[in-house]
Every structure is written in C-alpha cells, then in structure tokens.
ZADO-674409 format. One record per residue (C-alpha): residue number from 1; x, y, z. Coordinates in Angstrom, 1 decimal. Example, Ala and Ser with C-alpha at 12.3 -4.5 7.8 and 13.67 -1.06 7.14 Angstrom:
BEGIN
 num      X      Y      Z
   1   12.3   -4.5    7.8
   2   13.7   -1.1    7.1
//
This chain:
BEGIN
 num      X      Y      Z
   1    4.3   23.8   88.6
   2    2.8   26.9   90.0
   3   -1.2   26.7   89.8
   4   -4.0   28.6   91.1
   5   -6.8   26.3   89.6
   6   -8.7   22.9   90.3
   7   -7.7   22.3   86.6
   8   -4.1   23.5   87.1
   9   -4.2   20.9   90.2
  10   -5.5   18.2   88.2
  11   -3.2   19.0   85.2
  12    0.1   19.2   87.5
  13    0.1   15.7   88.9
  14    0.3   13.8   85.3
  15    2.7   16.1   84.3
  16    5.9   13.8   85.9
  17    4.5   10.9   83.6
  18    4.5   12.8   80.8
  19    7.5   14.7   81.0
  20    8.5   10.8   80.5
  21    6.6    9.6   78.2
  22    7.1   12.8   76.0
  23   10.8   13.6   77.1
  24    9.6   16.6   77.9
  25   10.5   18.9   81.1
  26    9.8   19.8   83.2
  27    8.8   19.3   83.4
  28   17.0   17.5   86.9
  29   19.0   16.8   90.1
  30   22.6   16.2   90.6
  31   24.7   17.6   87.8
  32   25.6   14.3   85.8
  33   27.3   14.9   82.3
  34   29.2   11.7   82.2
  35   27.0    9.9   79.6
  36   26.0   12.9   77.4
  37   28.9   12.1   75.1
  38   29.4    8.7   75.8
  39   27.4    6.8   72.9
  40   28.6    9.2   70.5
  41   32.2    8.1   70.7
  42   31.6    4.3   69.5
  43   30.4    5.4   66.0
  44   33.7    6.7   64.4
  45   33.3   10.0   63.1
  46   31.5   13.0   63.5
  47   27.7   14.0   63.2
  48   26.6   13.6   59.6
  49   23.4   14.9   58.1
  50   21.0   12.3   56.6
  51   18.9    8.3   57.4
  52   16.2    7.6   59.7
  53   16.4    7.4   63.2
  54   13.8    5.3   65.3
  55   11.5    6.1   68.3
  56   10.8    3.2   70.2
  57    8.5    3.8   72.8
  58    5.8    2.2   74.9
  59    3.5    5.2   75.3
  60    2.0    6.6   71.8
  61    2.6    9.9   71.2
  62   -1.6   11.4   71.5
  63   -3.0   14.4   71.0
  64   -0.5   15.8   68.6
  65   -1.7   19.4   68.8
  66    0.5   22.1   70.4
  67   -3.1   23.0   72.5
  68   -3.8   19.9   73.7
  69    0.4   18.8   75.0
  70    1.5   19.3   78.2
  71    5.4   20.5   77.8
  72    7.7   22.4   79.3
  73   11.0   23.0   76.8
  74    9.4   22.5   74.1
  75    9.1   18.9   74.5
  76   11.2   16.1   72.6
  77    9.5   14.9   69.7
  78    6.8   17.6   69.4
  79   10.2   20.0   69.8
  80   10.6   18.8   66.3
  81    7.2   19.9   64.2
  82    6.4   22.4   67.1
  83    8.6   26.3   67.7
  84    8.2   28.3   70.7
  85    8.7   32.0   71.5
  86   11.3   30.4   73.6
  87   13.4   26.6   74.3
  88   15.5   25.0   76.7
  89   19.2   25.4   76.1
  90   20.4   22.1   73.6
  91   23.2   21.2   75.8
  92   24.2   18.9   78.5
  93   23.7   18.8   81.9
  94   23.5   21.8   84.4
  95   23.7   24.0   81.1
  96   20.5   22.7   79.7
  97   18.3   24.4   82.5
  98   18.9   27.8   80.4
  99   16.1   29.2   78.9
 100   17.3   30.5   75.5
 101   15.1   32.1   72.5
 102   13.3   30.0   70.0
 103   10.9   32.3   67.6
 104   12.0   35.1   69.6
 105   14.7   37.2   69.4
 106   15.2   37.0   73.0
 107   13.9   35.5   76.1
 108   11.4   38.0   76.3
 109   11.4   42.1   78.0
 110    9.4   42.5   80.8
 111    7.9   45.9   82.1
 112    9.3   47.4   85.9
 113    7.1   44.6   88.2
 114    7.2   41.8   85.6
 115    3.5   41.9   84.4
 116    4.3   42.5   81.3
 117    6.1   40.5   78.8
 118    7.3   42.0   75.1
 119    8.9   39.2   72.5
 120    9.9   40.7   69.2
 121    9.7   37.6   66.3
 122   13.3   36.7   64.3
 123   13.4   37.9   60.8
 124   12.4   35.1   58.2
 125   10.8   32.6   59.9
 126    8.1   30.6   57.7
 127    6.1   27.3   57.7
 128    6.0   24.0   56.2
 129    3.9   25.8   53.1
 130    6.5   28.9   52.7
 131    4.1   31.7   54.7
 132    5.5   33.7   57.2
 133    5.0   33.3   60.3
 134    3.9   36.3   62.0
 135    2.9   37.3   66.1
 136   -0.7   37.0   64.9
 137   -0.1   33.8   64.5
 138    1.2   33.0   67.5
 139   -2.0   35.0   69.4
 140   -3.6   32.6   67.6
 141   -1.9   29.2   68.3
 142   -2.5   30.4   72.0
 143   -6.1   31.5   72.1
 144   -7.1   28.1   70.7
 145   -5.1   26.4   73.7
 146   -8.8   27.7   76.2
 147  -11.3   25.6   73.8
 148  -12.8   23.2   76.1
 149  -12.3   20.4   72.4
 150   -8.6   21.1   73.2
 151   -7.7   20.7   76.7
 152   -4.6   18.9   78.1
 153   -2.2   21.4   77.9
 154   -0.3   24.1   80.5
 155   -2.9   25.5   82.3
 156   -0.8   28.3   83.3
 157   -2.0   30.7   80.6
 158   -5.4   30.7   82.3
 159   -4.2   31.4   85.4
 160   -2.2   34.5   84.5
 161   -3.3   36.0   81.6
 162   -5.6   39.2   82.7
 163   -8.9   37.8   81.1
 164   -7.7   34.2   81.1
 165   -9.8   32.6   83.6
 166  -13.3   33.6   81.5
 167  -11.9   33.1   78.3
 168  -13.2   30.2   76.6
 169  -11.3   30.0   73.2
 170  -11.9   31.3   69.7
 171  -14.3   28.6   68.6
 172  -17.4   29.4   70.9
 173  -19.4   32.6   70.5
 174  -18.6   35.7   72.7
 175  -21.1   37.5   74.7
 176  -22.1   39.5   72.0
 177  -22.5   36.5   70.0
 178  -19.6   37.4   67.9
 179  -17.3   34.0   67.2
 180  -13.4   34.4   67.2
 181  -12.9   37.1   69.7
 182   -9.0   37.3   71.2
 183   -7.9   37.8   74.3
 184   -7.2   41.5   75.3
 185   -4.7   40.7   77.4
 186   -2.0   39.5   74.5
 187   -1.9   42.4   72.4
 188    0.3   42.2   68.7
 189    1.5   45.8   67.5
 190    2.8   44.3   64.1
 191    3.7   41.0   62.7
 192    6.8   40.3   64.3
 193    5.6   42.0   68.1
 194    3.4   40.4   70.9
 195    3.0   41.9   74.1
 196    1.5   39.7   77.4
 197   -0.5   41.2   79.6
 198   -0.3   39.5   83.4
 199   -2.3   39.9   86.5
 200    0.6   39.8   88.6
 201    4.2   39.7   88.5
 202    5.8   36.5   87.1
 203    9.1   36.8   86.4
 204    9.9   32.6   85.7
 205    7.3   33.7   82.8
 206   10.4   32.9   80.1
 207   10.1   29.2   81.3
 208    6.2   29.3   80.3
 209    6.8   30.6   76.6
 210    8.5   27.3   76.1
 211    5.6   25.3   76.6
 212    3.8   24.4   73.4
 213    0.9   26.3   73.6
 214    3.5   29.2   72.3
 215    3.1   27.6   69.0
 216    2.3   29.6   65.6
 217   -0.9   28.0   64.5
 218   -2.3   29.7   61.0
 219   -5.6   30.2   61.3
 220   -6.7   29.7   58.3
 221   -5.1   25.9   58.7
 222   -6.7   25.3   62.0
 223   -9.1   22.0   61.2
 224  -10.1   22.3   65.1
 225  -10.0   18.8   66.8
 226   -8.4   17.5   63.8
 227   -5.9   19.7   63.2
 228   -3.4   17.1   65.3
 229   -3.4   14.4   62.3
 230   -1.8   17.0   60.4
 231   -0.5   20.3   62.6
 232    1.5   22.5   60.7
 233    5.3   22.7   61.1
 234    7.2   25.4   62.5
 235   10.1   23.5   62.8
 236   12.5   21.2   61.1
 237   10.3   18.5   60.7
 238    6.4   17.8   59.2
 239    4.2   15.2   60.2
 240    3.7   13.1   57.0
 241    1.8    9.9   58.7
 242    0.1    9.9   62.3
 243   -1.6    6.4   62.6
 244   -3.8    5.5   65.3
 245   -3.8    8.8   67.7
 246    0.2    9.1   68.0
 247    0.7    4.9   68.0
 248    3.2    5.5   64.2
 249    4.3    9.1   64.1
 250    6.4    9.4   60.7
 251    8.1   13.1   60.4
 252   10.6   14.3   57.4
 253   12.1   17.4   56.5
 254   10.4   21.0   56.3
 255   12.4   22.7   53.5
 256   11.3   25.7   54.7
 257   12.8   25.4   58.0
 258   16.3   27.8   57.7
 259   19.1   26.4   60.4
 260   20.2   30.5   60.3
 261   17.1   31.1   62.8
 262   17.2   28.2   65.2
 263   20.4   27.8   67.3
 264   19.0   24.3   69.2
 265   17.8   22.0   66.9
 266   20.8   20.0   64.9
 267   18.2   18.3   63.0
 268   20.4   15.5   61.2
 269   18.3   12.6   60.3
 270   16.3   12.9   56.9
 271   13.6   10.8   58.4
 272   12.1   10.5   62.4
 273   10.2    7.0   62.3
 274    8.3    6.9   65.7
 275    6.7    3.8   67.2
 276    4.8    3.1   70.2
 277    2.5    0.6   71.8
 278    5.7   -1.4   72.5
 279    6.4   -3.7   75.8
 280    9.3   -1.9   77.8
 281   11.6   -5.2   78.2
 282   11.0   -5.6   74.0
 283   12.2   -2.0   73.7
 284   15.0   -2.7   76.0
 285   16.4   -5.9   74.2
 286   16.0   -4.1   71.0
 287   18.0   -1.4   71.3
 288   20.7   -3.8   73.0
 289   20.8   -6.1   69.8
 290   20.8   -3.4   68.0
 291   20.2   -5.3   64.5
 292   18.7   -3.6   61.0
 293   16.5    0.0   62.3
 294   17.4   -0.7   66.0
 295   20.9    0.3   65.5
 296   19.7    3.9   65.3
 297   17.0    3.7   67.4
 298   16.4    5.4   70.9
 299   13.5    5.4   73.5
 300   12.4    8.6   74.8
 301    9.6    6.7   78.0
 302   11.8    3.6   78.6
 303   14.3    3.3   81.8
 304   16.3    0.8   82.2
 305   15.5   -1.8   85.4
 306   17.4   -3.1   88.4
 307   18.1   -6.6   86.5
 308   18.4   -4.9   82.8
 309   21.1   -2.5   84.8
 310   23.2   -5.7   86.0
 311   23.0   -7.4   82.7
 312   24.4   -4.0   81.1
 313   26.8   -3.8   84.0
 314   28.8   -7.0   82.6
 315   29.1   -5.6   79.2
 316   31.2   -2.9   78.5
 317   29.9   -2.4   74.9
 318   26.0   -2.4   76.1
 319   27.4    0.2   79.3
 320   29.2    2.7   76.5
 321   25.7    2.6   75.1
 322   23.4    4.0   78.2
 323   22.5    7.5   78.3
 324   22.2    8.8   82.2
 325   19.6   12.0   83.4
 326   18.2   13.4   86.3
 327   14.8   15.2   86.3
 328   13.7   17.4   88.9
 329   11.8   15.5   90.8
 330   11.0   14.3   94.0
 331    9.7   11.2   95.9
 332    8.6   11.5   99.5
 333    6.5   11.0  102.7
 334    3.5   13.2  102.9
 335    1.6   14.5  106.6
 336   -1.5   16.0  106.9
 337   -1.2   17.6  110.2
 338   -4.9   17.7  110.4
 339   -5.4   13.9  111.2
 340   -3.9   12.3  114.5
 341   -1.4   12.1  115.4
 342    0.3   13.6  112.7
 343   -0.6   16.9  114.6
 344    2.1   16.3  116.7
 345    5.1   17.9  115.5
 346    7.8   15.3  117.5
 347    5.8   12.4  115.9
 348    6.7   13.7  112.3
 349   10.4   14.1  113.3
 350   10.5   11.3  114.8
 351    9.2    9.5  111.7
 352   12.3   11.6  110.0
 353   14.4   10.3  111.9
 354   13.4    6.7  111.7
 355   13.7    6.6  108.2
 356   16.2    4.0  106.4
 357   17.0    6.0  103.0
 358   19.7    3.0  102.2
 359   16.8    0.6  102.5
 360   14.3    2.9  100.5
 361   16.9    3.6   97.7
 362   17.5   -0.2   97.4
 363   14.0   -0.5   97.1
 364   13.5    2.2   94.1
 365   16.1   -0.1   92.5
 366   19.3    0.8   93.9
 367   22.0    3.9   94.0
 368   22.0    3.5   90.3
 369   18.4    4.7   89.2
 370   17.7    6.2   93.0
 371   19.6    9.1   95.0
 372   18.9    9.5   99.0
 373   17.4   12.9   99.6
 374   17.2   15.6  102.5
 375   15.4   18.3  100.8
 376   12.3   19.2   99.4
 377   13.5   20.7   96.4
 378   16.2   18.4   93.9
 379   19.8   18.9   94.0
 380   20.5   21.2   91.0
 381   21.3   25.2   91.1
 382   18.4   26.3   88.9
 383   15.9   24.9   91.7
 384   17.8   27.2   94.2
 385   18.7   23.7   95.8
 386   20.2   24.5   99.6
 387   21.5   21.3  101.5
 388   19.9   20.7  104.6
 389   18.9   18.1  107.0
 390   17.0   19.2  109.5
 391   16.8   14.9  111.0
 392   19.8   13.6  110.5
 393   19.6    9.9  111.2
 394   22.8    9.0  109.3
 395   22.5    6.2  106.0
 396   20.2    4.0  107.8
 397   18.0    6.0  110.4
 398   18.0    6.7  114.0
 399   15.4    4.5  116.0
 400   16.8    5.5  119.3
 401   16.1    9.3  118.4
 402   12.4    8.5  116.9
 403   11.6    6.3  120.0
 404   12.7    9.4  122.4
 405   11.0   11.8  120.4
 406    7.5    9.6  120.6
 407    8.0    9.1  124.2
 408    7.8   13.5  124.4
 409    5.0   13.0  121.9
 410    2.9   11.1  124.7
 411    3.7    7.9  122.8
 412    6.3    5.9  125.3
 413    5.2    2.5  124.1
 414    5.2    3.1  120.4
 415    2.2    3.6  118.6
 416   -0.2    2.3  115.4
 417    0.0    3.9  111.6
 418   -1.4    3.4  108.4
 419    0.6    4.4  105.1
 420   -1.6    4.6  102.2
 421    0.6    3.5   98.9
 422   -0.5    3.0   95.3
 423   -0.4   -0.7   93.9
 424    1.3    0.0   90.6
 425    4.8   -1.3   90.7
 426    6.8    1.8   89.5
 427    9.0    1.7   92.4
 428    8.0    5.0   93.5
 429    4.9    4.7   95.5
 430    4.5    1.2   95.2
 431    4.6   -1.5   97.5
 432    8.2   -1.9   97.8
 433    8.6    1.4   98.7
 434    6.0    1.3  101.3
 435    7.2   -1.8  102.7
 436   10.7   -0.4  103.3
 437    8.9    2.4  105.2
 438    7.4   -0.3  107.2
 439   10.6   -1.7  108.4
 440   12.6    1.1  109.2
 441    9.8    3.0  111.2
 442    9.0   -0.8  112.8
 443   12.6   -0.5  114.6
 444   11.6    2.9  116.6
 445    8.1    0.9  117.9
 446    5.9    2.8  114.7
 447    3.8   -0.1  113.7
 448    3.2    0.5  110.2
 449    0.1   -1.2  108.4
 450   -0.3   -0.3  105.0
 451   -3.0    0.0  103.0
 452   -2.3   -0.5   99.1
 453   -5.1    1.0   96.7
 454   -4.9    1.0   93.0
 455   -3.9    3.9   91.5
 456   -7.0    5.8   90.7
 457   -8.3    5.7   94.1
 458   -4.5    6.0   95.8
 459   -4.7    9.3   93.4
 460   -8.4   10.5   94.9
 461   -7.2    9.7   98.0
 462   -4.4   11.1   98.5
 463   -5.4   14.4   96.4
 464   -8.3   15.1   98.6
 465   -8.9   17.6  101.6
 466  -12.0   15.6  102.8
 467  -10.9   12.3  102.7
 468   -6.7   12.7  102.6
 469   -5.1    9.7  104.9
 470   -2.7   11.3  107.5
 471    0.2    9.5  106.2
 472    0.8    8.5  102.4
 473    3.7    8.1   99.7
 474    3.5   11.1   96.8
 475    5.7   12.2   94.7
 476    6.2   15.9   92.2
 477    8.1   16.7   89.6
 478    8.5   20.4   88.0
 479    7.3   21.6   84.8
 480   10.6   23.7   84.1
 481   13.7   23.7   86.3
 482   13.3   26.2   89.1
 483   11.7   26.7   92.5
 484    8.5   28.0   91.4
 485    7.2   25.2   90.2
 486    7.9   23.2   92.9
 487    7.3   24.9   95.6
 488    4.2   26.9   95.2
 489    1.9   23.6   94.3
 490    2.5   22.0   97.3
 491    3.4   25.0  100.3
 492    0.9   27.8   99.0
 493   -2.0   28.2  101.1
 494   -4.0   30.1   98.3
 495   -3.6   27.0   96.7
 496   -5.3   24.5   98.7
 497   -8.3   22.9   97.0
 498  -11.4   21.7   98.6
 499  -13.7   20.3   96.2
 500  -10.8   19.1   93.4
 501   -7.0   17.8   93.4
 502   -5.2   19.4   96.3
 503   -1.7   19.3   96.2
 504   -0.9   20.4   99.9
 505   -0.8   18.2  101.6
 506   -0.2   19.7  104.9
 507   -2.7   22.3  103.9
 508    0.2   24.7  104.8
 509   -1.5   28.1  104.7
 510    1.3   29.9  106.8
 511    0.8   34.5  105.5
 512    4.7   34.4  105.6
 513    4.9   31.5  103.1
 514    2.7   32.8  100.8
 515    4.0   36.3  101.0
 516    7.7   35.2  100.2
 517    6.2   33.4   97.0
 518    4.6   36.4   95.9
 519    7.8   38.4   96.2
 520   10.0   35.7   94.4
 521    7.7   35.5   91.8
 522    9.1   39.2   91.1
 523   12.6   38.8   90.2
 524   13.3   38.4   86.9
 525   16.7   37.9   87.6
 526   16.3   33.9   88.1
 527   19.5   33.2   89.8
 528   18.2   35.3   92.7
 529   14.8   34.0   92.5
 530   16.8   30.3   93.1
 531   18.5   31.7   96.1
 532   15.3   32.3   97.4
 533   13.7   29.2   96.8
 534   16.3   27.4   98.5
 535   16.1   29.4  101.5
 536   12.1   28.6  101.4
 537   12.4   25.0  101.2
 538   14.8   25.0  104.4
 539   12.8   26.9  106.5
 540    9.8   25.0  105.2
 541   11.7   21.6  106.2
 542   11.6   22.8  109.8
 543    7.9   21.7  110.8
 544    8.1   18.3  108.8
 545    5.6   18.4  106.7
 546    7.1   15.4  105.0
 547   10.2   12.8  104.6
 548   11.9   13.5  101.6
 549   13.1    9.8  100.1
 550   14.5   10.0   96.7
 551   15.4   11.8   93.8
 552   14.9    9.1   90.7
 553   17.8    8.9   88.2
 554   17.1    8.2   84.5
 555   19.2    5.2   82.6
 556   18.5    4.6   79.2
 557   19.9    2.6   76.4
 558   20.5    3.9   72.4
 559   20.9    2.0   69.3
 560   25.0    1.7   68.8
 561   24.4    3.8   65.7
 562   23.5    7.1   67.3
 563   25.1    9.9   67.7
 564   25.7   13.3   69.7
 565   23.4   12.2   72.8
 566   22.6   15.3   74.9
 567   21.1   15.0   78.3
 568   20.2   17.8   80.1
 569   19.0   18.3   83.3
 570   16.1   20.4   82.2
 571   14.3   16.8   80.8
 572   16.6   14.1   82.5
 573   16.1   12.3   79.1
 574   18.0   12.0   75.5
 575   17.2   14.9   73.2
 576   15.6   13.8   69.9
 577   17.0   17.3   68.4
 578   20.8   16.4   68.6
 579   20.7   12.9   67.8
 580   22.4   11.6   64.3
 581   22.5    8.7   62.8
 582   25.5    7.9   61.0
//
C-alpha cells in the first residue's frame, strides 16, 4: 500500500486481515496452481448454472457499502453486488495478478507522465432497476467514498486526486455553502467518459480503479449511512437480506446483469447464502462432513491449522478437497536504528544471521501453511520479486557468524535484548513466533527477553515514532500485487509519521530511496516498474533494516459439491465468482 497520510497509515495495517476476512487482495507468493482445479474434478461433470452456494465464515461481512470496504480486486463477495472501472484477472495463479477491465473498456489511458487517467464505460451496462449506468455515476459512487459517515475504505483517492486531501464528500456544505459539490479533479465529458486528474505520476493507478470505491452509486438511490442494507447492484448479484450489519448476507440474481459485458464473473449459483459469526474449528468440520448446505459450502476467512492439516493429510478424499493460495505478504523482524544498539549495523546482521527460519517456520505451523523468506518483497513476478540473501546462515542459522559479528560490534560477551510481540495466537507475531526468535538468537550469546502485549497496545507500540521498541515482530501485506504497495509504506521517508501509525520502522529517509520511488511510480509499463522494485528491495536489504521470516501460505477446505475453484495469487484465497454448485 502506498500512503501519504496518518489515515492512509492507519487504514494500511488492517488491510492484511481483511483482505482475509473479505477474500479480498491485496490486498501472492510462490506460484502454486496445483489446487486451483483440484476440488472441481470430484463432482462429475462440468460447471452448471443454478442452487445455492454457502459462505461460511467467522467474520461478518460489515459495512456493506462500496465507500466504506477496504478492497483491492474488487473483493470476493462484494465482487458480486459491486463493478469496478477495473478487476483482477478470474484465473489461477501467477495469471490472476493481471489487472483486466471491469466497467471499462480498458484498463484505463493515461496522459505522457501518468497523471492523468481516461476510462471510456462499455456499451449497455445497467443496474439491478434497468437504468444505465453512466460515468456520472461512477463520479458519484467516488465522491461519497470522502464523507467522514463513510470512512473505511482505500484511502488512496485522497492522497492523489488533485483536490482530494480537502475534499470532504458530497453530503457536507462547500464553502460557499452550496451542498453536493464534486471534485474538480475527476472530470466526466459524457455518460460513458471519466477522466482522473492526479497530482503526480501514478502509473500502478489501474490497480486502484479496482478497489470498490470505483463503484457506480445512483444518486438518486444513495440512502447515506444506510445505503449498505440495501446498495444497489452493478453486478450479477443483489442483496435481498443483510441481517445484523453483514452477520446473514443473502444475494440472488440481477436480471439485469448481461454476461456479454463482464468477462470474470461465471456467476453460476442462483442463490449466494452467506453466514458469519461462526467458530473457525465449526467451519472447518463442516465443510469436511460436508452433509445437507455444507456440501456446497466454502469459507472465504478460515485457514486450515497445523492439526486440522494432519487430520486432512490421512484422507485423501478431505486432501482432494483443500484449496491452496499465497498472498503477498510478509512476516518479519523489524529495527529501529534509532534505539541501542540496533544502531549498530553488525548487530543487525548478526541478528540475520542468527536466525533459525526451519524453527520459525515450524513455529507458524510448518512448511505447509509457512515458506522461509530472504527478501522483503514476496516471491511472485508482479512484486518484481529478486532473490537475495544478503545473510546467509543456511536452514537453521549461523551462530558462529552472529557471535563474530557482535564481537566487531563491541559486544564480545554477548549482549541483552528485548523483542516486543503481540499476545494473539495467530502464529504470526505471537508468542510462538517470538519464542523461536528467542532460541535461535540465544545460540550466538543474544539474550532475548520478550515482552508480549496484547494486540492493541503491541499495535501502538510498534506503530509509533516516540515510543517504537528497537526490536519487534511486524508483518505487511499489499493491497494489489506489485512493488508499490509494498515498498513505499515501509522505506519512504516522506512517509514517516510522527504523531499517527508509522509504518517505517527504521525511519529510512535515505533522498535516493525516495527518488527511485518517485521514478517507478512513472512507468506505466508494470513489468518494468516490477524490475525496479526488485532491484529496490535488494539494495534496501543491504543495511538490515529487518529479518525477513515467512511468507504465510493459505489452506482452505470446500464443500465436496463445489466446483471450478480458482485461486489466484492476487487474493491467495477461493474466488466466490467461479465457484458452482452442481
């Protein structure tokens, strides 16, 4: 996620947990394909049209208004009632990263330095009610997205949009005193035209027009903060019952939605029947049994666990059934070189080196939900992923090499650390993590205590410039699959907060760093923006500014009636949009 604002900041961190809950993206890894088609096989024949398919989740869908979402891709479920000006690619693995058109025609025209975008609207594209939808609508849909009663979504909008950073939405009275004033800065020649007008070049803005704020909202519809019991569709499905803030989404068909304009969405169930609230391990034996609705039933927020995994390990049938993704995302050690002695560049290599990634994988839950990483940015092409290893201290770590290094760092007889780490138990920052992290960096004479604080004040902590530990287990994830995103957040120095959620850890604010962003976020052309990032992160990885640890990996189970599962690497996660039924 690339931000420029304390809200952006705060906005960025939650995004990994809902790009889970939601199936969203962003907000990928290792190119993994294997499962994709795996379920589909069981059920004998081939993708049919028609019944209900169920949502089991434990996280309830809230805040069902393209404004108030945070999605990259469209999302999963609200990818079904909600249309962008563009999607991710529908298909499976390292293919899925694509950015393809969704309301738009293409994947948008930008002017000579990428500050301006044009998308021109497909030809027949209506709502739920049979209107058309038209570019003022989507103006619309967007302009709502800055009311203060509708916050929650992207915040990149504000950020870039010339005007966006004073606009306050078209509920609250201008200046002049005038009520529904638009932004200047998107600018709709006709109905099927809309022109964006940036403050400065962004060519991954494509990615961006996928995010639900994109959205065609009539205005004449909009009920404000109510407007999520009942939003209206763009796509091929229409809320008919939203019970308790998201907790029993029911959707069926929009017969006004015509297959002949989308390309991505297979819609083939009649009926989408989602329901949250649920405890994971009940979602998990349910779709395993796999008796009356649970036989086409899917999760779109529940992994799999280390013991669920060796259960489904001794069953073939239950293994044919379980989807596998890879998000990009990234789990690591975090410095700030402004507390001692983290200073010291040899003491953060030798922590590098000193590291046990065997024992911190087993810890995350094993090779099968974790994979060992060198780099900053997640194994997959569209991050501009370049393999490096600027410690290496083999499967297990190099002791010897950390001890020699602390003994040039002026510490010959070890020394005394404290690793902050969240008490939640998601096997990512948790105390298992930490504790491996304890061990390993025990062996090169780097006593280790840890300090474990629940995970709002882990989250202050850690987030903070004033009050940041030295040392502490984070974690990001990207809201779309490319460098951008991932980089920016955490290396920009323009980006470093002091009175809100800072990202930056090492409060990096190195001119060359910040001018190569600037220059990547140029290129339109993204696979040489990708080279770019790569070549970032490496030289980056040079001062060890952190450990990289893990990159998570994604195992979920489906009802052994479903059909046509499609993971991508753009969400890591089992696309509602492709799945059938019978």
């Amino acid at each position: 996620m690339r931000q420029s604002s304390v809200v952006s900041r705060r906005v960025a961190a939650t995004a990994v947990s809902l790009v889970l809950t939601l199936g969203v993206a962003a907000c990928a890894g290792p190119e993994d394909t294997g499962a994709t088609g795996g379920t589909s096989g069981k059920a004998a024949g081939a993708p049919q049209r028609g019944g209900t398919l169920t949502v089991l989740n434990a996280e309830a869908q809230t805040d069902f208004d393209p404004a108030r979402l945070y999605t990259s891709g469209g999302g999963n479920v609200p990818s079904l009632v909600f249309r962008t000006l563009t999607t991710r690619n529908r298909e499976a693995g390292a293919a899925g990263t694509q950015v393809v058109p969704d309301l738009a025609t293409d994947t948008g025209r930008p002017n000579k330095d990428a500050t301006e975008w044009t998308y021109t609207l497909k030809e027949g594209l209506k709502f739920e009610d049979g209107t058309p939808i038209t570019s003022a609508d989507i103006k619309y849909g967007i302009e709502r997205s800055f009311a203060a009663e509708l916050s929650g979504g992207a915040p990149y909008l504000r950020d870039w949009l010339i005007g966006g950073d004073t606009y306050e939405g078209p509920y609250k009275a201008a200046s002049d005193g005038k009520k529904g004033k638009g932004l200047a800065s998107i600018v709709t020649p006709d109905a099927r035209t809309i022109v964006f007008k940036l403050k400065k070049p962004e060519g991954e803005f494509p990615f961006v027009a996928t995010q639900t704020q994109f959205t065609p909202v009539p205005k004449a519809k909009d009920t404000g903060a109510k407007y999520e019991e009942h939003p209206v569709s763009s796509g091929p499905y229409k809320v008919v019952k939203n019970e308790n803030d998201g907790e029993r989404l029911v959707l069926e068909r929009n017969e006004h939605w015509d297959a002949k304009t989308d390309e991505e969405r297979k819609a083939y169930p009649d009926r989408i029947d989602v329901r949250s609230g649920l405890d994971e391990a009940v979602i998990n034996q349910r779709l395993a049994t796999s008796t009356g609705v649970d036989a086409a039933a899917v999760t779109t927020d529940t992994n799999l666990g280390p013991a669920e995994l060796a259960q489904v390990g001794s069953d073939k049938a239950l293994a044919a059934r379980v989807g596998t993704g890879h998000f990009g995302y990234t789990n690591y050690l975090a410095f700030n070189p402004k507390v001692k002695p983290f200073d010291n560049p040899k003491v953060r290599r030798a922590i590098s080196y000193a590291i046990n990634r065997t024992s911190i994988v087993n810890a995350a839950g094993g090779s099968a939900l974790a994979e060992p990483a060198t780099t900053f940015l997640p194994e997959q092409k569209s991050f501009g992923f370049t393999a490096y290893d600027h410690f290496p201290a083999g499967k297990t770590g190099d002791p010897e090499k950390a001890r020699a290094l602390l003994k040039e760092a002026g510490h010959p007889n070890g020394l005394t650390i404290t690793l902050l780490h969240s008490t939640a138990q998601n096997r990512a920052t948790s105390p298992e993590i930490a504790t491996a992290v304890q061990e390993a960096l025990g062996k090169a004479g780097i006593k280790v205590e840890l300090d474990g604080q629940e995970p709002n004040s882990f989250n202050e902590k850690r987030w903070s410039v004033k009050d940041a530990p030295g040392f502490f287990l984070s974690r990001w994830g990207a809201d779309w699959p490319a460098g951008g995103p991932f980089l920016a957040p955490i290396f920009d120095g323009r980006q470093i907060v002091t009175n809100g959620s800072n990202y930056n850890h090492a409060q990096l604010n190195d001119p060359a760093v910040n001018k190569e962003i600037d220059e990547i976020n140029k290129l339109t052309d993204l696979k040489a923006a990708a080279a770019r990032w790569g070549a970032l992160d490496k030289k980056i990885g040079e001062q060890a500014l952190d450990v990289p640890l893990f990159h998570p990996v994604y195992k979920r189970l489906v009802g052994k009636n479903i059909k046509n599962v499609v993971i991508s690497d753009w969400t890591g996660v089992l696309d509602v949009s492709q799945v059938a039924v019978k």
